[in-house]
C-alpha positions, -999 to 999 in steps of 0.1 A, spaced: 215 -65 -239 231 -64 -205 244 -91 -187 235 -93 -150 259 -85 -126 274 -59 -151 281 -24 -142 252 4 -150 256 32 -161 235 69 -154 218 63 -190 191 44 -203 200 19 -226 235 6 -222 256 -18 -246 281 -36 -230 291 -59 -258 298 -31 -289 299 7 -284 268 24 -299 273 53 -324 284 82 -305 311 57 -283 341 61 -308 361 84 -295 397 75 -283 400 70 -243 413 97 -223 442 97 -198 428 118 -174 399 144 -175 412 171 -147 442 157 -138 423 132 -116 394 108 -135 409 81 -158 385 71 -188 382 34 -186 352 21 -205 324 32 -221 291 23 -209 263 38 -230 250 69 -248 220 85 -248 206 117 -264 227 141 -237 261 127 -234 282 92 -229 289 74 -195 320 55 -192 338 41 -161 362 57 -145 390 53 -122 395 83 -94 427 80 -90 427 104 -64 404 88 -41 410 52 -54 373 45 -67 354 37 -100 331 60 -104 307 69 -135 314 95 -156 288 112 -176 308 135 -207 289 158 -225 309 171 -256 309 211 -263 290 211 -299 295 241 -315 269 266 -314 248 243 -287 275 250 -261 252 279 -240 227 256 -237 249 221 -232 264 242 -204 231 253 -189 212 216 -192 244 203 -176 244 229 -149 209 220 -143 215 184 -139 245 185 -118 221 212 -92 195 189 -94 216 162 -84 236 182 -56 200 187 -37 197 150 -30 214 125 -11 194 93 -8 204 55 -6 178 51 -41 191 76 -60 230 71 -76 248 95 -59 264 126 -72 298 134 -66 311 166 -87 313 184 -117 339 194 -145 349 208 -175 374 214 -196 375 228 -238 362 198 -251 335 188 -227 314 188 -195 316 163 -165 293 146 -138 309 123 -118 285 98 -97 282 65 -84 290 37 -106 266 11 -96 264 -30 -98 237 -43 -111 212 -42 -136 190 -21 -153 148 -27 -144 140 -28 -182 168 -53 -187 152 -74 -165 116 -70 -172 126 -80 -206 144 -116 -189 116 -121 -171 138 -123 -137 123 -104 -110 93 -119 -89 61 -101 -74 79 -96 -38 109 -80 -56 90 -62 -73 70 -47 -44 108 -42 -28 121 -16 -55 88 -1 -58 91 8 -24 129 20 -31 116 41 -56 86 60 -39 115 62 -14 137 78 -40 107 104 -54 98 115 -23 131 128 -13 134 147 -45 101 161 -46 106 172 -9 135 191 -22 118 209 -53 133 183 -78 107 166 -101 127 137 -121 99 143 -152 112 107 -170 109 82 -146 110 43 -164 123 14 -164 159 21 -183 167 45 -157 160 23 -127 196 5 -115 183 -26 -94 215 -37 -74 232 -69 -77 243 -67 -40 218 -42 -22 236 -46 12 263 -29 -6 244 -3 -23 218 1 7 190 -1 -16 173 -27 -37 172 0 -64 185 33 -74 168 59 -96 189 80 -118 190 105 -149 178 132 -138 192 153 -170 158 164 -179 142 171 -137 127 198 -130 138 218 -98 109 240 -82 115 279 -83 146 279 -113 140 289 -149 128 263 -173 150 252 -195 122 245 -223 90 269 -231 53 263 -225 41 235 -247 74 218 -249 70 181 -245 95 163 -216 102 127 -212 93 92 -225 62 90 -240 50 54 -235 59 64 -197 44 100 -197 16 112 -179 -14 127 -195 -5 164 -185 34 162 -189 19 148 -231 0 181 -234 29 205 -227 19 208 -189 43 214 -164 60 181 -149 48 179 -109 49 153 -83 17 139 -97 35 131 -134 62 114 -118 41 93 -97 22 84 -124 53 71 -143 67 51 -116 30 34 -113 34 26 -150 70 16 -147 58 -10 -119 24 -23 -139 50 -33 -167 67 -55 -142 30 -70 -132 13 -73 -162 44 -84 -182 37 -52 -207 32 -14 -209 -1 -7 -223 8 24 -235 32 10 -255 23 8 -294 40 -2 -326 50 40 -336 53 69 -312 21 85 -334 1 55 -321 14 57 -283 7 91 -281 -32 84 -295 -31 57 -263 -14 90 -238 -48 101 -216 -70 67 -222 -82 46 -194 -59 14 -193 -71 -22 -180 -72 -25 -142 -40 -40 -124 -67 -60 -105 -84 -73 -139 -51 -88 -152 -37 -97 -121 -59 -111 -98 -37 -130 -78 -19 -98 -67 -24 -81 -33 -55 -65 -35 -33 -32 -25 -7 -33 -49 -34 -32 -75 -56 -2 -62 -24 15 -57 -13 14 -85 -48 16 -105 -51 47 -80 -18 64 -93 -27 61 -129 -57 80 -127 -59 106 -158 -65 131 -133 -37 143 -115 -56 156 -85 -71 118 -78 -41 99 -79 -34 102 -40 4 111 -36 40 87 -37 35 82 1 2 64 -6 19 43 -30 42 32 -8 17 26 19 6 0 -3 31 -21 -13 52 -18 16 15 -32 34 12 -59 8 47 -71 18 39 -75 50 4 -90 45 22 -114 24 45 -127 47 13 -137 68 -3 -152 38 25 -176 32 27 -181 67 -13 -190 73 -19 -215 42 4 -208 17 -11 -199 -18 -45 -183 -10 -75 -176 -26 -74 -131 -20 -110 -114 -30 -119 -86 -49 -98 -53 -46 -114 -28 -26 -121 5 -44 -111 21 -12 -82 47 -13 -62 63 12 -88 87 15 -119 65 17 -102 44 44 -99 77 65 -141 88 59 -151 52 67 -131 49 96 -141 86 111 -178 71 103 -175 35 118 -165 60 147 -189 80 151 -214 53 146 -195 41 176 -199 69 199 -237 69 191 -243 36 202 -223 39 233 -235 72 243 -272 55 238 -263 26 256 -231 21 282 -224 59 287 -261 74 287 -287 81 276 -280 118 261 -302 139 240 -292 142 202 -277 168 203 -250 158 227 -248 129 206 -243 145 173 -218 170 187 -197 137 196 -202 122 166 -192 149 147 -159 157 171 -153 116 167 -157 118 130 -134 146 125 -106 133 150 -106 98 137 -111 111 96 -80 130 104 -54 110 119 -71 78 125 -47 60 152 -41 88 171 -83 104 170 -91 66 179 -71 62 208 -75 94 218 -111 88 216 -110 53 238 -89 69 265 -112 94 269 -142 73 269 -129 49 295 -121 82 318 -155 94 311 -170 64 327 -147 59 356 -150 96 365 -192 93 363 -184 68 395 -189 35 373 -148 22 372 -161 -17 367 -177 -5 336 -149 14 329 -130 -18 330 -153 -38 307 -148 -10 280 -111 -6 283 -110 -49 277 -130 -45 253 -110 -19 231 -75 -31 239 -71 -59 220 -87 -39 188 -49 -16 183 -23 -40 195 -38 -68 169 -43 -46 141 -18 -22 146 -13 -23 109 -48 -8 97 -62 16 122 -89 20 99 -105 -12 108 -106 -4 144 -138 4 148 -154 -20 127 -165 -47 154 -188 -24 166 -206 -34 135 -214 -70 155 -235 -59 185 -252 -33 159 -260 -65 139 -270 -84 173 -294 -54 181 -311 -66 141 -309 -99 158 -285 -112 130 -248 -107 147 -240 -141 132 -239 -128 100 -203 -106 111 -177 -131 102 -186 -119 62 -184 -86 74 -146 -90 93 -139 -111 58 -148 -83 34 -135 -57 56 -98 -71 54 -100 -94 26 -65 -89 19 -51 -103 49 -54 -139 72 -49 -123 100 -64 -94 102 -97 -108 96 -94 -135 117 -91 -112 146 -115 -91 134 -137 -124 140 -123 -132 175 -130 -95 187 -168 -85 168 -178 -116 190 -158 -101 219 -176 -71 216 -211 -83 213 -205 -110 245 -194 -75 267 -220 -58 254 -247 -80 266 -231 -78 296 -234 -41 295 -269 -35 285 -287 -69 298 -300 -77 267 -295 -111 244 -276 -104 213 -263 -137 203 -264 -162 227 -273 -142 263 -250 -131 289 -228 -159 303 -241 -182 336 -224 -169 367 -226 -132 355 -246 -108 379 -268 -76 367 -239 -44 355 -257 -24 389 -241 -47 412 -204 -47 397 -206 -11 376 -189 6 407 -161 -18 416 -131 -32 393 -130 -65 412 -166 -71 408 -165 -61 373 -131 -88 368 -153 -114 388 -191 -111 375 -184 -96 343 -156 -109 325 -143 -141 342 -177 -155 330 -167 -153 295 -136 -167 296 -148 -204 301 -143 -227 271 -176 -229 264 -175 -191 262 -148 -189 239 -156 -213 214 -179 -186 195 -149 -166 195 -132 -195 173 -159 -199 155 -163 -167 140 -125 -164 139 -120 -196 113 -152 -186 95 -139 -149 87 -105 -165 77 -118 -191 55 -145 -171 38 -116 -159 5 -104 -194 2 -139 -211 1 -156 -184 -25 -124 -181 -46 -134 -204 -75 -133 -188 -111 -169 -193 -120 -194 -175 -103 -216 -204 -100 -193 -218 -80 -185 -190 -59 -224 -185 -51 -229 -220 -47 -196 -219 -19 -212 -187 -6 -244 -202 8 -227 -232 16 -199 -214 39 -234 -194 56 -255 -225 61 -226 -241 80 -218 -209 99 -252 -209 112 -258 -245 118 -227 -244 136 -237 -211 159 -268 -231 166 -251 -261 174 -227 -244 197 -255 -227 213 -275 -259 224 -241 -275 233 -233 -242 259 -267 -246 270 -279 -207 255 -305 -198 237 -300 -203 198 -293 -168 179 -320 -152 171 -333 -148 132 -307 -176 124 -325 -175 84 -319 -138 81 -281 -139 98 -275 -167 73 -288 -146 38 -269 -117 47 -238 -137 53 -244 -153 22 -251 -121 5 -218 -107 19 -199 -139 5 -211 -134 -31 -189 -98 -31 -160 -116 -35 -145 -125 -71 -125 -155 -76 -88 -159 -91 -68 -183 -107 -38 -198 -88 -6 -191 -102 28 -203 -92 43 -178 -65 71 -154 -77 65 -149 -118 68 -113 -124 46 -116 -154 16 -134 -170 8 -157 -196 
């Protein structure tokens, strides 16, 4: 086994301790005048790596020697051509660099990067990464695959003995390097292997690569998503006592991530669940991937900063994809309502041509079709003669993409609290702004703080009581609509009193505490927590209400069973201490 801190090699499984068969042969002076043998590092089924000292350029290096075998030596020379072109396309921090190669009458040469560190399966089997690391070289790695893929080189056995995860990644620039890409595929060159031939690792292959398919972007995803549920789950469950019994397990649904880590970020494990989809087609692409964990870091530097452990809920089956359609519809919902309301009335079919146009634009690229949408909005107004409306609107939406810059596809969803108020049961939102980013403290706090926003300026809009009434001190929108003073001074400045902002607070904490309280194991517990969390939600709205001097919430009952309803969708899971890359 490797020792940390020991040089890597460009092969899986290196010996450090004895040379394997294969590592017997007597050290070289110099292979091209230039490259002095040192040490070997490993073999594996191509060729032996040893260290090397350049003495022209004063460097160790790795050196990667391929004997000529007689009668093999046409194709030696071809799969070593092919490796040494696939390596010459890229030039990433995460991939070991390539540097030349060689040959002389007894053997072939690549020369790369010799690398400090560690390999990921040596580690996996110590136990000795944590879930953030983790997180870190899987974002390294989608890193590394998407270079290569954008230059026509599919790495076809991506796993975790050919994964170098640096002792000092300052020095390396990268928390991990892929390499070996002796077997890669490079788009538009002849394959080295016919139709049918099997590629790669098995207990790391994707179903199509197992049935002889061509190796593609989707296989190699699908092997790094394997690589990184090993390092979560603590096992590959592909993995079986004989190859004859792994390949029976090649194609077959595996457990959820989310089932045997429920403490994870609910991300990391629809990412990854998402990428190990049998069907190549639905596993979303390496981008996506990284979009994930690189999101779960983030969220969990704000978990740790909120309350330390938390309680997270259930993952949302939501990919990539689905977060695009339910934003483009929470949009379009939007632009109904508003074009019914603040900007009309229209007739339908002006209003389902905006829909449409909104559901497209946002569906599509969802920060820029939002904002897009906004600005245009606000102009809309201001150029029909109304700029303190205009005002109102632009306050309202403003604080929606600077505090969730992270997840434009949330933006629209406090629209969903003065749609609720309309039912006459806004104060159920807080579940809503809690299921709607579970995942994060933050987010759903402010998703709190701003649904109640949004339903305070739209009773100022339309005149009518959604929660508790328009503010005292605010005048009727005809006398204000046409000046941005009047709008600042009858409109708004009403609702920023204390006694005005303490909803906002109020829905804020309930949205954020909602995971913590309904996190319990049992689901007795967690529907017991449930209707507790929506009694006191309510009794606390009504409360606030008589101590503002407004009228109580309307339908207070129904607002509390559909909070409590909402609060039941989230599953419990066990505390764990923070950092164990595996489980019990």
């Amino acid at each position: 086994m490797q020792r940390e801190g020991a040089r890597v090699n460009t092969l899986p499984s290196p010996a450090r301790a004895a040379p394997a068969a294969g590592l017997t042969q007597t050290r070289e002076d110099l292979v091209a005048g230039r490259f002095r043998m040192l040490e070997p590092l490993g073999a594996g089924g191509h060729g032996t790596v040893w260290i090397a000292r350049d003495e022209r350029l004063r460097r160790t290096v790795a050196v990667k020697r391929v004997a000529r075998a007689y009668g093999a030596d046409s194709a030696d020379r071809r799969r070593i051509g092919r490796e040494a072109l696939a390596a010459a396309r890229l030039s990433h921090p995460s991939i070991v660099a390539f540097y030349e190669a060689l040959s002389d009458d007894r053997a072939y040469y690549l020369v790369s990067e010799l690398v400090e560190g560690a390999s990921l399966a040596d580690l996996y089997a110590r136990s000795a990464l944590t879930d953030r690391a983790l997180m870190r070289i899987g974002v390294a790695l989608a890193d590394a695959l998407h270079h290569a893929h954008s230059r026509g080189v599919v790495h076809r056995d991506v796993k975790p003995q050919n994964v170098i995860v640096a002792s000092d990644p300052r020095a390396t620039g990268a928390p991990a390097k892929l390499t070996d890409f002796g077997i890669a595929h490079i788009t538009g060159e002849q394959p080295l292997t016919h139709s049918g031939d099997v590629i790669g690792t098995l207990a790391y292959m994707a179903p199509e690569q197992a049935d002889g398919d061509a190796a593609t972007a989707a296989s190699d995803l699908y092997s790094l998503a394997l690589t990184l549920y090993e390092g979560f789950a603590g096992a590959n469950p592909l993995r079986a006592a004989n190859p004859a019994a792994t390949v029976r397990r090649l194609g077959s649904s595996m457990p959820s991530l989310a089932r045997v880590r429920r403490d994870l970020p609910v991300r990391v494990c629809s990412g990854i669940d998402r990428a190990l989809h049998p069907d190549p087609i639905r596993r979303g692409s390496v981008a996506d991937l990284r979009s994930d964990l690189a999101s779960a870091l983030s969220g969990d530097r704000n978990r740790r900063r909120a309350l330390g452990s938390a309680m997270r809920a259930r993952p949302s089956a939501l990919t990539p994809r689905g977060q695009r359609l339910v934003a483009g519809g929470a949009a379009a919902v939007l632009c109904v309502a508003a074009l019914a309301t603040v900007l009309g009335p229209h007739g339908p079919t002006t209003e389902a041509t905006v829909a449409t146009a909104a559901f497209g634009a946002v569906a599509l690229a969802p920060r820029r079709g939002w904002l897009a949408l906004a600005l245009a909005g606000v102009a809309w107004i201001a150029i029909a003669g109304q700029p303190g409306t205009a005002t109102v609107v632009a306050l309202a939406v403003a604080p929606v993409p600077l505090l969730l810059a992270g997840e434009p596809w949330l933006w629209s969803i406090p629209a969903f609290a003065p749609l609720l108020g309309a039912l006459g049961v806004a104060a159920a939102f807080p579940g809503v702004a809690a299921r709607a980013a579970a995942s994060s403290p933050w987010r759903r706090t402010v998703l709190g703080a701003v649904g109640y926003w949004w339903v305070a300026l739209t009773e100022e809009l339309v005149g009518r009581r959604l929660l508790f009434g328009v503010a005292t001190g605010t005048r009727a929108r005809a006398s204000w609509q046409g000046s941005v003073p009047g709008a600042l001074e009858h409109a708004l400045a009403p609702l920023c009193t204390p006694d005005r902002i303490a909803p906002a607070l109020l829905w804020a904490l309930a949205a954020l505490v909602l995971p913590w309280l309904v996190g319990a194991a049992s689901r007795a517990l967690r529907v017991t927590a449930a209707m507790a969390w929506a009694g006191g939600l309510i009794v606390a709205s009504v409360a606030l209400a008589q101590h503002i001097g407004a009228v109580p919430p309307p339908l207070p009952v129904a607002a509390g069973v559909i909070a409590a309803l909402l609060a039941t969708t989230f599953q419990g899971r066990r505390l764990r201490a923070p950092g164990a890359a595996t489980v019990a």
